[in-house]
Structures are given as structure tokens and as C-alpha cells.
N, CA and C atoms of all chains as a GROMACS GRO file, in nm:
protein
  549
    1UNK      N    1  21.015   2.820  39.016
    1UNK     CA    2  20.932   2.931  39.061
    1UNK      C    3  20.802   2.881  39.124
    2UNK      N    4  20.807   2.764  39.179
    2UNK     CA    5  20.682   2.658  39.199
    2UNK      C    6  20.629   2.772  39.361
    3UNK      N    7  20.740   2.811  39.429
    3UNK     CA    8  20.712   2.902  39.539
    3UNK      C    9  20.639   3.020  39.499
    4UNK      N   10  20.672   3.076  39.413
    4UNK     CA   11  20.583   3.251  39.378
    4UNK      C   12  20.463   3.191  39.399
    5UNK      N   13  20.379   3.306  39.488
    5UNK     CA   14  20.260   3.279  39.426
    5UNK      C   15  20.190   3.430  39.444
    6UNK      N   16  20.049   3.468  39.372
    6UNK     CA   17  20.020   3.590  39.379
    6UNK      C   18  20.033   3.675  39.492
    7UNK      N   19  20.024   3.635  39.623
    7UNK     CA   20  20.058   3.693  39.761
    7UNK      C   21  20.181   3.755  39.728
    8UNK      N   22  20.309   3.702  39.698
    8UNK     CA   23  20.415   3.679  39.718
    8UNK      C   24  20.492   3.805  39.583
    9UNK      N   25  20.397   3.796  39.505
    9UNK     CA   26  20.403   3.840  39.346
    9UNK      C   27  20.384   4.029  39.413
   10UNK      N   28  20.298   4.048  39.469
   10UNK     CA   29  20.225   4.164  39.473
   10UNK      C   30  20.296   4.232  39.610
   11UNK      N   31  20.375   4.147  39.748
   11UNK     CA   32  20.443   4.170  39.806
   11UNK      C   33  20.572   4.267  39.790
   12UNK      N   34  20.637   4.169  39.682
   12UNK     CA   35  20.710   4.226  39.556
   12UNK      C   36  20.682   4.338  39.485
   13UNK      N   37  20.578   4.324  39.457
   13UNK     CA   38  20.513   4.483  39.379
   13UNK      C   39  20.569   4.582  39.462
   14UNK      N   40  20.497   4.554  39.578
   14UNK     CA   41  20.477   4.690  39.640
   14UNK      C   42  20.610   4.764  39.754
   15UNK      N   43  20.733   4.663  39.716
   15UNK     CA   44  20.870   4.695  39.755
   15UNK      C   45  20.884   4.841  39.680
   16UNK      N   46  20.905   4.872  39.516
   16UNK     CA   47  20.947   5.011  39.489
   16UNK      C   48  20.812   5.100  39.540
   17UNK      N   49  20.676   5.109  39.552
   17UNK     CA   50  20.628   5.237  39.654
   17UNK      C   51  20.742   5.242  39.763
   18UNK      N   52  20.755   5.141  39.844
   18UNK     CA   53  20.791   5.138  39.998
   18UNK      C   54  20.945   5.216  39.967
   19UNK      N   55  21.069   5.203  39.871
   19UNK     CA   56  21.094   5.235  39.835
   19UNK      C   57  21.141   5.376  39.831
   20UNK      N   58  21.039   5.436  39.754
   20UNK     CA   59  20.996   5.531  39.732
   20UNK      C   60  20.965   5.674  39.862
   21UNK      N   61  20.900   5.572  39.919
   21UNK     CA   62  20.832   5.650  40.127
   21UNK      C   63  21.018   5.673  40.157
   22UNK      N   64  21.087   5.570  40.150
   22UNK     CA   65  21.202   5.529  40.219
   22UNK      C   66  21.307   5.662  40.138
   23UNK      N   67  21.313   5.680  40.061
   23UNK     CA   68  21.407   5.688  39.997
   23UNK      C   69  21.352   5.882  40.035
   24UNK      N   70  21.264   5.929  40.002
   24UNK     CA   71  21.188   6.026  40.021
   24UNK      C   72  21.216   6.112  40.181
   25UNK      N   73  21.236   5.956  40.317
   25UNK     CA   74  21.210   6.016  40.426
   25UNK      C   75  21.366   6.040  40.462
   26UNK      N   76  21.458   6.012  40.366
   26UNK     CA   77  21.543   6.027  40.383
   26UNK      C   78  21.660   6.146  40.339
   27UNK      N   79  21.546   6.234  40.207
   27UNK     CA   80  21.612   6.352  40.205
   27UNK      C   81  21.533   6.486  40.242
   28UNK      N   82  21.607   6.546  40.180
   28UNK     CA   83  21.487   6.701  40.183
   28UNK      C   84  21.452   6.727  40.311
   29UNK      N   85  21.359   6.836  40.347
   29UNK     CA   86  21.362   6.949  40.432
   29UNK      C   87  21.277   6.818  40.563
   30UNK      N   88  21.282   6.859  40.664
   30UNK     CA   89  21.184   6.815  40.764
   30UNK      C   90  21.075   6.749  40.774
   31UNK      N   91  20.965   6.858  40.697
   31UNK     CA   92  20.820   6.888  40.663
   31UNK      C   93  20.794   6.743  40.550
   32UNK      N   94  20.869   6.710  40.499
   32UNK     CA   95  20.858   6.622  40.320
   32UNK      C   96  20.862   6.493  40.402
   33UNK      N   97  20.965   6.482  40.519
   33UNK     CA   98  21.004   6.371  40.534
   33UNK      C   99  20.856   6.288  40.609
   34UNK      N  100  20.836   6.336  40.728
   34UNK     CA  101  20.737   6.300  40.809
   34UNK      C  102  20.594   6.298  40.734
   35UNK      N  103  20.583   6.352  40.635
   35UNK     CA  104  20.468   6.259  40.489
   35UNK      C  105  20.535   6.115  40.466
   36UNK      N  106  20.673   6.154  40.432
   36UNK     CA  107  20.719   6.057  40.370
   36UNK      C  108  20.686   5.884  40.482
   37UNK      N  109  20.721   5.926  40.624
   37UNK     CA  110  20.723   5.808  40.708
   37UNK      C  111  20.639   5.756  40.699
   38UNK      N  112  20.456   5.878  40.685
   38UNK     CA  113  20.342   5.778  40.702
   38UNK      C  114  20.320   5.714  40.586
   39UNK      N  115  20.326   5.782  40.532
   39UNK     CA  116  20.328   5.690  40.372
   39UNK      C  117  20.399   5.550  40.360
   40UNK      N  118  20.518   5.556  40.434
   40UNK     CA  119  20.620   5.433  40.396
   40UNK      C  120  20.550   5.335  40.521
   41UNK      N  121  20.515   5.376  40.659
   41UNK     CA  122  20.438   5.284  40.730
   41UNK      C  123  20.305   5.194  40.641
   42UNK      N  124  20.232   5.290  40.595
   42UNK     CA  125  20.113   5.227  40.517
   42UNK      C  126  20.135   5.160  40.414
   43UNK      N  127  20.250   5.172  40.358
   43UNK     CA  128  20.310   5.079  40.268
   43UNK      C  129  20.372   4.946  40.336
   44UNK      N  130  20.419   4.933  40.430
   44UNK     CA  131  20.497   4.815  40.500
   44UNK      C  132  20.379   4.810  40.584
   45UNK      N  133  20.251   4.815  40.653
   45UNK     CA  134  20.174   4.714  40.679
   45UNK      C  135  20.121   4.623  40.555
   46UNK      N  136  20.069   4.675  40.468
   46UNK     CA  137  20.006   4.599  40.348
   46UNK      C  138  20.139   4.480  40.342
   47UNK      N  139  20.251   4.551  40.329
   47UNK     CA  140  20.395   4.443  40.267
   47UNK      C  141  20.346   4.309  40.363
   48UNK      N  142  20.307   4.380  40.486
   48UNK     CA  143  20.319   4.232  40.604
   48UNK      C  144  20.205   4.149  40.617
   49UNK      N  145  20.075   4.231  40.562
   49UNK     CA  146  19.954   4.129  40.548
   49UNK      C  147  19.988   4.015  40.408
   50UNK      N  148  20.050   4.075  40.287
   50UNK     CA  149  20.084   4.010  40.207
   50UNK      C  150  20.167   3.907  40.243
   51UNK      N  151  20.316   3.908  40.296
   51UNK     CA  152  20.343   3.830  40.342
   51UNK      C  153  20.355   3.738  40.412
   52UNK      N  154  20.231   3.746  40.516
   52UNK     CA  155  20.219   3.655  40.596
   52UNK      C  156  20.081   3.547  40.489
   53UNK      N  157  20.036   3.637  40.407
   53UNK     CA  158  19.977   3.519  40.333
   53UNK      C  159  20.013   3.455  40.256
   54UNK      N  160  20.145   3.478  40.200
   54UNK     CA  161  20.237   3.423  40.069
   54UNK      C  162  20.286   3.340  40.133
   55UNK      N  163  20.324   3.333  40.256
   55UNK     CA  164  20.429   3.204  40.332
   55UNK      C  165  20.318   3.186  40.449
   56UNK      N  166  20.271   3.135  40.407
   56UNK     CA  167  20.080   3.077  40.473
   56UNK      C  168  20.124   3.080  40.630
   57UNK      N  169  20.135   3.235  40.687
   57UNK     CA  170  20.185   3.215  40.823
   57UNK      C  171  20.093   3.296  40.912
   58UNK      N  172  19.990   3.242  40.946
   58UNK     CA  173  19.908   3.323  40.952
   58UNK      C  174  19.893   3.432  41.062
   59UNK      N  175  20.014   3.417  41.167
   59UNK     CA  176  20.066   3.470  41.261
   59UNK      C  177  20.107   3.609  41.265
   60UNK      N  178  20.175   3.573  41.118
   60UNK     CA  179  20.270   3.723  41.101
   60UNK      C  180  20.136   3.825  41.061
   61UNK      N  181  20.011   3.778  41.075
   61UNK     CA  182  19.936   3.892  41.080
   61UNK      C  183  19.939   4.033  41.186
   62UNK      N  184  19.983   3.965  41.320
   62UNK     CA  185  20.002   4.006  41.396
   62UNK      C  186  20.099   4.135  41.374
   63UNK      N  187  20.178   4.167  41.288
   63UNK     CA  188  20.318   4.210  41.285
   63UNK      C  189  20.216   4.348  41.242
   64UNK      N  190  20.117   4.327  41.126
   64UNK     CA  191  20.098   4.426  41.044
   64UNK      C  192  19.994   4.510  41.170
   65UNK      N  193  19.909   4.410  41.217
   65UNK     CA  194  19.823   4.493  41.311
   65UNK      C  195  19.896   4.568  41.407
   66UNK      N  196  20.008   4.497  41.492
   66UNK     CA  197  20.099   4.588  41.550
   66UNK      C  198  20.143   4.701  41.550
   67UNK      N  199  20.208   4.698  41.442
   67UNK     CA  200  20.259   4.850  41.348
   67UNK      C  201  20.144   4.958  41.312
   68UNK      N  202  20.051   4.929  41.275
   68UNK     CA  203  19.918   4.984  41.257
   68UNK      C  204  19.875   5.066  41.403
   69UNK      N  205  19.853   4.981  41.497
   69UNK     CA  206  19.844   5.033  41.601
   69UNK      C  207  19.973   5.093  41.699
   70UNK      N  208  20.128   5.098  41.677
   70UNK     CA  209  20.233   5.122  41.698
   70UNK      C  210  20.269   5.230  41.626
   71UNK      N  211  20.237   5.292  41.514
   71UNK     CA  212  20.281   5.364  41.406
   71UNK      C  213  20.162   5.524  41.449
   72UNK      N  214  20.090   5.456  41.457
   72UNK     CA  215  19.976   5.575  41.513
   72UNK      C  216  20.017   5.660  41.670
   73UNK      N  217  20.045   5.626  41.730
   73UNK     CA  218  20.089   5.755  41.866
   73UNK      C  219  20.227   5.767  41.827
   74UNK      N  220  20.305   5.678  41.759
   74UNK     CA  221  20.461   5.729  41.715
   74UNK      C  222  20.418   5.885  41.649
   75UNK      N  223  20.301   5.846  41.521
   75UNK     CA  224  20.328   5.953  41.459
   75UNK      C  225  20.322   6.085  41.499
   76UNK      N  226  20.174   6.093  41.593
   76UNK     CA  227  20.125   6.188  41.691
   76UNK      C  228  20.250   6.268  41.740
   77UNK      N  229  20.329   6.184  41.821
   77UNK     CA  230  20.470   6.223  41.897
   77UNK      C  231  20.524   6.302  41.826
   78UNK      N  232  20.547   6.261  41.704
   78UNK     CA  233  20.641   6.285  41.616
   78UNK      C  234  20.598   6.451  41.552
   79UNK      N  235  20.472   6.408  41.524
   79UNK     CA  236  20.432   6.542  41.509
   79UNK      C  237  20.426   6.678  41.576
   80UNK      N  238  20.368   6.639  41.724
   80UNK     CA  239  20.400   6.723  41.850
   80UNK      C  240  20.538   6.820  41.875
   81UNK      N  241  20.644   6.699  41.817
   81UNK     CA  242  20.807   6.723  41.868
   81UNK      C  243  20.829   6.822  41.761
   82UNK      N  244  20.756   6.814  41.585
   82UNK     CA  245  20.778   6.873  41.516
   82UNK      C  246  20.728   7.017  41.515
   83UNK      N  247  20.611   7.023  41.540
   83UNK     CA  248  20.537   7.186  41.558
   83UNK      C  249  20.619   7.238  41.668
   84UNK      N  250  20.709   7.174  41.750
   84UNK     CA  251  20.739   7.300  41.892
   84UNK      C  252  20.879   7.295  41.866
   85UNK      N  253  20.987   7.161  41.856
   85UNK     CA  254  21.085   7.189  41.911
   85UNK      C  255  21.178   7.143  41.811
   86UNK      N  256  21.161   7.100  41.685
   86UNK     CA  257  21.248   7.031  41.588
   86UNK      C  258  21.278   7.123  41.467
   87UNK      N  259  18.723   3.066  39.075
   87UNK     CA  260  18.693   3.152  39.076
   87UNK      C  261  18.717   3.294  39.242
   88UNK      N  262  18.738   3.184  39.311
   88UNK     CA  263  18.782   3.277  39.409
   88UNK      C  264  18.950   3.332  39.454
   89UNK      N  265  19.016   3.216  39.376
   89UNK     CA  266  19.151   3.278  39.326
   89UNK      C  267  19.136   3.407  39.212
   90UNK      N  268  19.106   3.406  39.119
   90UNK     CA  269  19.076   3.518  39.055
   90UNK      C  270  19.058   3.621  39.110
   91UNK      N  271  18.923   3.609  39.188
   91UNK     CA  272  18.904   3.741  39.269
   91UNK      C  273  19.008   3.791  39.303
   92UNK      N  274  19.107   3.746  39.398
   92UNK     CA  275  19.186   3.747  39.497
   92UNK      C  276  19.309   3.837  39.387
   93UNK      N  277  19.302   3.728  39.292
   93UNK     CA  278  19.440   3.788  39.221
   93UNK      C  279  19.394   3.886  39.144
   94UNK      N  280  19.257   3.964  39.117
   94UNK     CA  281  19.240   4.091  39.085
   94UNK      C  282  19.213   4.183  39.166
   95UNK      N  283  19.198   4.179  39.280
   95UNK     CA  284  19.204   4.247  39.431
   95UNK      C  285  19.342   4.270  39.398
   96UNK      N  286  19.442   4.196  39.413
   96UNK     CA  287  19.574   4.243  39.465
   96UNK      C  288  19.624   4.283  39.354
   97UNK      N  289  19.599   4.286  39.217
   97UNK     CA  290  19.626   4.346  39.129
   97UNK      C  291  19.629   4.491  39.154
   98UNK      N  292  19.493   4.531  39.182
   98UNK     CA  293  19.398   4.639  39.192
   98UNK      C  294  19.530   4.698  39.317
   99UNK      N  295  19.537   4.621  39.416
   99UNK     CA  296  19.574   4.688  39.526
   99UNK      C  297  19.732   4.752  39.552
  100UNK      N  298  19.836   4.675  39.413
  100UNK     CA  299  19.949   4.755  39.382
  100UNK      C  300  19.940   4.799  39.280
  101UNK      N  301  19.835   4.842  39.142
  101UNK     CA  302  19.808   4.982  39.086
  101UNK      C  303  19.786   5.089  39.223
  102UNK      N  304  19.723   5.052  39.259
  102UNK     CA  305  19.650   5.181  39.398
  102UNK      C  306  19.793   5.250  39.429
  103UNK      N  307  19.891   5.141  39.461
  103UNK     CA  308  19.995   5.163  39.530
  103UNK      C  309  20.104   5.246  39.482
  104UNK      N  310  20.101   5.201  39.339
  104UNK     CA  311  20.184   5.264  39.265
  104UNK      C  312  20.150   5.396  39.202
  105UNK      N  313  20.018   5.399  39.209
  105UNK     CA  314  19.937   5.545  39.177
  105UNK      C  315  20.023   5.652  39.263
  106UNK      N  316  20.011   5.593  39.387
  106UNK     CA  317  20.032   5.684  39.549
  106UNK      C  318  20.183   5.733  39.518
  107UNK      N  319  20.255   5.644  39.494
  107UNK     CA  320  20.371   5.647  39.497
  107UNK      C  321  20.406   5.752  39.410
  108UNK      N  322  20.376   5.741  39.224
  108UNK     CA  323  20.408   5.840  39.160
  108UNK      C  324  20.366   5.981  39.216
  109UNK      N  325  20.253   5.970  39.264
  109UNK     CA  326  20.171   6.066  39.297
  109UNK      C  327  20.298   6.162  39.405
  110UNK      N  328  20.313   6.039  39.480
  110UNK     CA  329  20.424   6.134  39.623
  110UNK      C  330  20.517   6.167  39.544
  111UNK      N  331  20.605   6.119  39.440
  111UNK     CA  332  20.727   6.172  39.383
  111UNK      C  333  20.698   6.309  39.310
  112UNK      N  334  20.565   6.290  39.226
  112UNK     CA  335  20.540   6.432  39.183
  112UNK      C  336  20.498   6.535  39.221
  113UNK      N  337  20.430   6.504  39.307
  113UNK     CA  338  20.349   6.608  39.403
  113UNK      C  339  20.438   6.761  39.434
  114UNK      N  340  20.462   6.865  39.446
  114UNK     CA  341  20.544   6.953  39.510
  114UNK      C  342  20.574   6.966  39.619
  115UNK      N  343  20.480   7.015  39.722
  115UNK     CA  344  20.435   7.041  39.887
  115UNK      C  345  20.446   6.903  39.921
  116UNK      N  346  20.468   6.917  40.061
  116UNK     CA  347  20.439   6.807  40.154
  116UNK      C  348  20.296   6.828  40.174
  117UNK      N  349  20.245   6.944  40.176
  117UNK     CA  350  20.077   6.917  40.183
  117UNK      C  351  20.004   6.875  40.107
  118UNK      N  352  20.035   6.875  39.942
  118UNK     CA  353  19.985   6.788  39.869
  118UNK      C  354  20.059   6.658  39.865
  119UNK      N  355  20.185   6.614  39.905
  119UNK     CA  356  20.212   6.462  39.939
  119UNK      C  357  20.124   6.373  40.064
  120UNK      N  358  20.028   6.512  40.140
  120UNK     CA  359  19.932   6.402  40.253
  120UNK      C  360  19.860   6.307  40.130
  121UNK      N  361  19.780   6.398  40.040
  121UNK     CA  362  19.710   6.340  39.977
  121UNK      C  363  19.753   6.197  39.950
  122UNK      N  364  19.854   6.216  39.901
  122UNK     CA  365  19.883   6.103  39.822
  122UNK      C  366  19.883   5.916  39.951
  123UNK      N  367  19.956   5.997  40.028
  123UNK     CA  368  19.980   5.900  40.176
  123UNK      C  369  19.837   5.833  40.168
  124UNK      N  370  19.736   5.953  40.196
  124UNK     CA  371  19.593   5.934  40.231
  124UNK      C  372  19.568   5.869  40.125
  125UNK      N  373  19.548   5.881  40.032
  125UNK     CA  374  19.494   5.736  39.910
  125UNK      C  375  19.555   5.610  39.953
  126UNK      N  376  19.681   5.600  39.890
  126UNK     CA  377  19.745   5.485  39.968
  126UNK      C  378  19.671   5.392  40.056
  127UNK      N  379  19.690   5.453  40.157
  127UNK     CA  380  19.627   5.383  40.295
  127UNK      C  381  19.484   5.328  40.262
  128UNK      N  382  19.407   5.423  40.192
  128UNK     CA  383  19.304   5.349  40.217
  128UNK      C  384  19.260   5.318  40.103
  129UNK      N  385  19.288   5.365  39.962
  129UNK     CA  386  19.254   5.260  39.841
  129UNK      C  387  19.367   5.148  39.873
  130UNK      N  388  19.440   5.153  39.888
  130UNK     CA  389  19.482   5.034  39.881
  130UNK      C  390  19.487   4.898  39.987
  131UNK      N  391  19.471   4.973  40.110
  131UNK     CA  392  19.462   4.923  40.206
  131UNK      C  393  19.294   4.855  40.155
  132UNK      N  394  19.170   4.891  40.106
  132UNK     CA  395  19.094   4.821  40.076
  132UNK      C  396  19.057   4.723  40.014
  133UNK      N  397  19.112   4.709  39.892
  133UNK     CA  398  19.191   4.599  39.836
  133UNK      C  399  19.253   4.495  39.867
  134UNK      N  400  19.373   4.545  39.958
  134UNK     CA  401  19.425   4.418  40.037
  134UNK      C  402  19.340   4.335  40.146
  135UNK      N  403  19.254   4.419  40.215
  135UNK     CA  404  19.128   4.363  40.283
  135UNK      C  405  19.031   4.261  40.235
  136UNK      N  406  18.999   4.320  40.119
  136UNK     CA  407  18.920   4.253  40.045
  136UNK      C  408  18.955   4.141  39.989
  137UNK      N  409  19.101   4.101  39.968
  137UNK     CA  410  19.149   4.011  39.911
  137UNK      C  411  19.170   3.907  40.026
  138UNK      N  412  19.195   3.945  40.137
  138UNK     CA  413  19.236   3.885  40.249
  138UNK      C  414  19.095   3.797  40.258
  139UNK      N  415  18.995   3.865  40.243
  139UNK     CA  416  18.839   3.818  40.288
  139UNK      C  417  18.832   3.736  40.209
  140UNK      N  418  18.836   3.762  40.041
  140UNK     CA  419  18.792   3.681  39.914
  140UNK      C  420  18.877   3.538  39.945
  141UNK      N  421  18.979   3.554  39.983
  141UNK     CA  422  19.078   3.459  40.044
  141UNK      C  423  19.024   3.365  40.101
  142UNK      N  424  18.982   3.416  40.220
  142UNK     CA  425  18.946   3.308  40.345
  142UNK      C  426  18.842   3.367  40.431
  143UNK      N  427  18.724   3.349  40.364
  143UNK     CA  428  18.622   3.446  40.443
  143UNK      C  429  18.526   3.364  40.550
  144UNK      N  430  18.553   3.472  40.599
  144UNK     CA  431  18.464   3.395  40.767
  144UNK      C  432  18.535   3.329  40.870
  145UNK      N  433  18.677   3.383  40.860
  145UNK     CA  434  18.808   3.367  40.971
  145UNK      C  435  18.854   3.460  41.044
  146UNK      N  436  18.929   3.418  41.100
  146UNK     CA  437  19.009   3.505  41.199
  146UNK      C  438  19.101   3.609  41.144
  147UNK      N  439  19.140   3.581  41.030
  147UNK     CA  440  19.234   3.625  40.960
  147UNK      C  441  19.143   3.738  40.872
  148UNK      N  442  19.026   3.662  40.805
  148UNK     CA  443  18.985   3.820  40.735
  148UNK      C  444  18.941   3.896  40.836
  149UNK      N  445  18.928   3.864  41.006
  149UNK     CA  446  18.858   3.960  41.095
  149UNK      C  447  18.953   4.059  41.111
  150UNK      N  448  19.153   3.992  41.140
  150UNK     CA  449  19.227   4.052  41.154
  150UNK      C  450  19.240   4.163  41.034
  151UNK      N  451  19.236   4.148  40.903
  151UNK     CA  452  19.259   4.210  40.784
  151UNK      C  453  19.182   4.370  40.767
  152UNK      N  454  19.017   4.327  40.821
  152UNK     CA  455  18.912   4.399  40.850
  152UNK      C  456  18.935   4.506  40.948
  153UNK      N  457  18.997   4.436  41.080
  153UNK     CA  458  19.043   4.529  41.235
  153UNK      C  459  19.161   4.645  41.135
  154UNK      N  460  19.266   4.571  41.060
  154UNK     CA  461  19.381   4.692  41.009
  154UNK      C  462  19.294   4.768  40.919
  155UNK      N  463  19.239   4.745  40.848
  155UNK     CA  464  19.188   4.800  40.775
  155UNK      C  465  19.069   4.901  40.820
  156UNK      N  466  19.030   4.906  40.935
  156UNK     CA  467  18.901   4.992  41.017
  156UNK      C  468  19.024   5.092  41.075
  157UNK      N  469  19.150   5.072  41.132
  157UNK     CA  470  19.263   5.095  41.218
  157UNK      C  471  19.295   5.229  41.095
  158UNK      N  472  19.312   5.152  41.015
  158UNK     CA  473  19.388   5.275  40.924
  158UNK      C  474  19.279   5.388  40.896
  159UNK      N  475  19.156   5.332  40.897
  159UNK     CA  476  19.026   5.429  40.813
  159UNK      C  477  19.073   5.533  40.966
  160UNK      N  478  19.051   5.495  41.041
  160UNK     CA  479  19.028   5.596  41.204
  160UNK      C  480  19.136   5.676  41.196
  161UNK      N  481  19.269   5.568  41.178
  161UNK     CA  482  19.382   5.700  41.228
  161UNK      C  483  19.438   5.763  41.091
  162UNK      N  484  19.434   5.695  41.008
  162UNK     CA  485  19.469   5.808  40.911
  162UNK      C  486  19.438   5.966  40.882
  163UNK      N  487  19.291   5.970  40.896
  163UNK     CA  488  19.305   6.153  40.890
  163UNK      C  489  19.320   6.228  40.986
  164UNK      N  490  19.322   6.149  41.153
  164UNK     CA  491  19.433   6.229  41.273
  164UNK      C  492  19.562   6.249  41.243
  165UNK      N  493  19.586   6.122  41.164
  165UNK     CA  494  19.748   6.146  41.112
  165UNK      C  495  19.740   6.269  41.037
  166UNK      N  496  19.649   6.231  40.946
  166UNK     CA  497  19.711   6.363  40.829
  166UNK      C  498  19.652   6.538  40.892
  167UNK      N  499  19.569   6.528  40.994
  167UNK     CA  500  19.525   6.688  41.011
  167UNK      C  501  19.623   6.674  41.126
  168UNK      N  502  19.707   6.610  41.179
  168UNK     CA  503  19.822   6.620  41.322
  168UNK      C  504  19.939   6.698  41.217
  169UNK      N  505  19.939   6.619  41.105
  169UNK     CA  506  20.047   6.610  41.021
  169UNK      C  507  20.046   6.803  40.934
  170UNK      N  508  19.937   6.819  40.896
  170UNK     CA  509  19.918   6.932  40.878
  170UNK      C  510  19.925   7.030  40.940
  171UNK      N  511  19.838   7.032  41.023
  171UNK     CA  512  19.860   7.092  41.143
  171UNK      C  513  20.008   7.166  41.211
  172UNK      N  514  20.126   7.055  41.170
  172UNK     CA  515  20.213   7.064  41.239
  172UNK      C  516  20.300   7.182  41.160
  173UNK      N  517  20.259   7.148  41.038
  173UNK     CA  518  20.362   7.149  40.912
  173UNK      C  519  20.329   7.351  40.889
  174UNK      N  520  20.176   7.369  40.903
  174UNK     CA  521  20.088   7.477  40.901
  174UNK      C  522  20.187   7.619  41.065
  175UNK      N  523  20.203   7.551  41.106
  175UNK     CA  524  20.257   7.570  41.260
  175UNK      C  525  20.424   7.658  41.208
  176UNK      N  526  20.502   7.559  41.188
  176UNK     CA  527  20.620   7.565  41.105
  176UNK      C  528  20.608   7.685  41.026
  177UNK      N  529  20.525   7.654  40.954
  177UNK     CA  530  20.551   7.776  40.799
  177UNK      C  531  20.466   7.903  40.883
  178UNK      N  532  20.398   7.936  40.984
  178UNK     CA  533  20.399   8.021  41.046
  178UNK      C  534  20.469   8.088  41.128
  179UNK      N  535  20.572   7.992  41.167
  179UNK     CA  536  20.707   8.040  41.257
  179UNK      C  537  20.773   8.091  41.185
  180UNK      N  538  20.804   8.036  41.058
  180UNK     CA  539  20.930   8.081  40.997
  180UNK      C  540  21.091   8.026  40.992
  181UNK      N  541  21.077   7.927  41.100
  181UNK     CA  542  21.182   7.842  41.113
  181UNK      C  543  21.216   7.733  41.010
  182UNK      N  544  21.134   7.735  40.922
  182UNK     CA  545  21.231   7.635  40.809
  182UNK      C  546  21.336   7.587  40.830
  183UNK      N  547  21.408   7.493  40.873
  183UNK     CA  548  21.567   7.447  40.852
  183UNK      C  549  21.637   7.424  40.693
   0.00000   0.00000   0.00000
């Protein structure tokens, strides 16, 4: 277990929230789900800042800022499509 | 001592997480599940910031940690009043599916 380390520990943690967003956006009415996505986004950036510090990569920071800024006009859209036509 | 920090930051920062989480499973409404989203993001998202910093402070990396973490403070409550908003829209139509 010489690899775990607290990064890596808490990465782990925070798999059942993500989980949870996931599992959530996947049933029930419309309205439940699209909580559910932002929730599960804000859960999988943290997953990716963690991980890129658990496997000392300091690159994959990039991934989380991405999504952060990628996840934000998705949602907008998403929302738009939902009030008129979904 | 600055491992410590770090590893009570990220302690701190999947209680936060797991708070959110129960919180979304129990919650009723999707309008009281924003709430829960909205903690999330940013208690916990502060935490992980902070740990990132306690980490390695005065880098590129806690600048990056800092930028997601300012990213989420901004768009999160467009998210959640878009998100409302939308949901508010809906239950005025009447179209429920």
C-alpha cells in the first residue's frame, strides 16, 4: 500500500458522492436529474484536482479546470433546452 | 506539519462531500437538491483549494486550484438560479413528463 497516499485516499472518498450525482441523474423525473448533473460535475472536478495530485501529475490539473469551465455553458444549454422544449 | 494540514483539509473536504451527498439523497424537491449541489461546490471545493495551497504554496498549481475554485464561486449560482429558473418555468406549464 506504499502507493496510497492521502490525495489518493480522499479521491477514493469522494467516488460514492460522485456516485450518488450519477446514479440520481439517471433516474426520476427530468427536473431531479439536471440537479443531479451539476452536482455530479462538482464532484468529478474535485475527483481530478485530487488526482492529479495523488499521481504527482501536475498536468492533469488542466482536466479539472477544463470541465469547470466546459460544464458551465453545457449547463446553461441544458437548461435553456429544458424550460422550452424538453 | 504541513502534511497534516493538508491531510485535515482533505479530510474536511470529503465530510463536506459526503454531507452534500446525503443531503441530495434526502432532500425531496429538486429545488431543495440545488442546495445541496450549492454546498458541495463550494464547501468543499474550498477545502480542496486550500489543501492544494497548504500543499504547494506559491505555484502554479495552487494558482490553478485558486482559478477552479474562483470558477466555481462565479458560476455556481448562474447555475443554480438558470437551474431554477428553468425548473420554476416547467411547474408553471404543467408539462411534467
Amino acid at each position: 500500500m506504499a502507493f496510497m497516499n492521502a490525495w489518493l485516499f480522499a479521491a477514493l472518498a469522494l467516488l460514492p458522492p460522485f456516485a450518488c450525482g450519477a446514479f440520481m441523474a439517471l433516474r426520476g423525473p427530468i427536473a431531479g436529474r439536471v440537479v443531479a448533473v451539476q452536482f455530479a460535475s462538482a464532484v468529478t472536478a474535485f475527483i481530478l484536482i485530487l488526482l492529479a495530485m495523488a499521481v504527482d501529475q501536475r498536468s492533469f490539473l488542466d482536466l479539472a479546470l477544463t470541465l469547470v469551465f466546459v460544464s458551465y455553458p453545457g449547463m446553461l444549454i441544458y437548461t435553456h433546452f429544458l424550460e422550452r422544449w424538453l | 506539519m504541513t502534511g497534516i494540514a493538508t491531510e485535515v483539509l482533505l479530510a474536511l473536504a470529503v465530510a463536506a462531500s459526503w454531507l452534500g451527498a446525503i443531503a441530495f439523497l434526502l432532500l425531496p424537491t429538486p429545488y431543495d437538491r440545488l442546495h445541496a449541489a450549492s454546498y458541495v461546490s463550494i464547501s468543499a471545493g474550498f477545502f480542496v483549494m486550500l489543501a492544494v495551497v497548504a500543499s504547494d504554496p506559491a505555484s502554479a498549481l495552487a494558482l490553478k486550484a485558486a482559478i477552479i475554485y474562483a470558477a466555481l464561486i462565479v458560476t455556481g449560482p448562474i447555475l443554480t438560479h438558470s437551474i431554477g429558473r428553468a425548473l420554476r418555468l416547467r411547474d408553471e406549464s404543467g408539462d411534467e413528463p
